[in-house]
C-alpha atoms as one frame of an Amber mdcrd trajectory, in Angstrom:
protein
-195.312-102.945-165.040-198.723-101.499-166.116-199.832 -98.177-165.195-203.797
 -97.466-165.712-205.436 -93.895-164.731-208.798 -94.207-164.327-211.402 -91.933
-163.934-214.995 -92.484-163.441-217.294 -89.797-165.153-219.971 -89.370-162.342
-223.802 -89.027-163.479-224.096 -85.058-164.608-220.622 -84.433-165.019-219.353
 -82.412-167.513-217.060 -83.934-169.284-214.361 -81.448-169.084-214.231 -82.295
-165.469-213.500 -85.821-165.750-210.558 -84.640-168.293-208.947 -82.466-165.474
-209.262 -84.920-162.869-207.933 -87.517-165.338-204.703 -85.311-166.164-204.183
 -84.718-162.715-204.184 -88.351-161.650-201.928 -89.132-164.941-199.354 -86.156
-163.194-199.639 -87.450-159.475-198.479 -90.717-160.784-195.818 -89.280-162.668
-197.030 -91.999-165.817-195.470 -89.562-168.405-192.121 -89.586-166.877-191.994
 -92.935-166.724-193.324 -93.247-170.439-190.320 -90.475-171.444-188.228 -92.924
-169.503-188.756 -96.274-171.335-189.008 -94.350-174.608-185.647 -94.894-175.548
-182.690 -96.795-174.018-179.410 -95.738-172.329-176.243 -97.699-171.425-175.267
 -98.314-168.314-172.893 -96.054-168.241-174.629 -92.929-169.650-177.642 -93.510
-167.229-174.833 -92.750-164.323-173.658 -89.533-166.248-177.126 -88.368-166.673
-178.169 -89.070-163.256-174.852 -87.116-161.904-175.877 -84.401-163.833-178.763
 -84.104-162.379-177.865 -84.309-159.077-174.756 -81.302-159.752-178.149 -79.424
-161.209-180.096 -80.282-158.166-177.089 -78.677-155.838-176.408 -76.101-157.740
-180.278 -74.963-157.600-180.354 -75.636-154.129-177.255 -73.666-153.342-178.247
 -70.769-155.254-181.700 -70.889-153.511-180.173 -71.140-149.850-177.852 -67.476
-150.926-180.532 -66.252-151.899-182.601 -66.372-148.831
């Protein structure tokens, strides 16, 4: 799969504009995590652990949030 970002620089733009707009398009299409994510490899097994561990994080955020209310 190939991810591009592109960003036209409009006629009288500064250029520091196009860089923001850029950097937010990278972010809404979440291209760096998906980078971070190919970067290296995991077994089978250890994606599962990871992902459970992120999902007992998730909870446990979310539970503390909902007492806290």
């Amino acid at each position: 799969m190939l991810f591009l970002a592109e960003v036209r620089v409009q006629e009288g733009e500064p250029l520091e504009n196009a860089l923001r707009r850029f950097k937010r398009k990278v972010q809404q299409e979440d291209i760096i995590k998906e980078v971070k994510r190919h970067s290296f490899y995991l077994k089978p097994g250890e994606r599962k652990r990871v992902k459970e561990a992120l999902a007992r994080k998730r909870s446990r955020k979310k539970a503390r949030k909902e007492t806290s209310e």
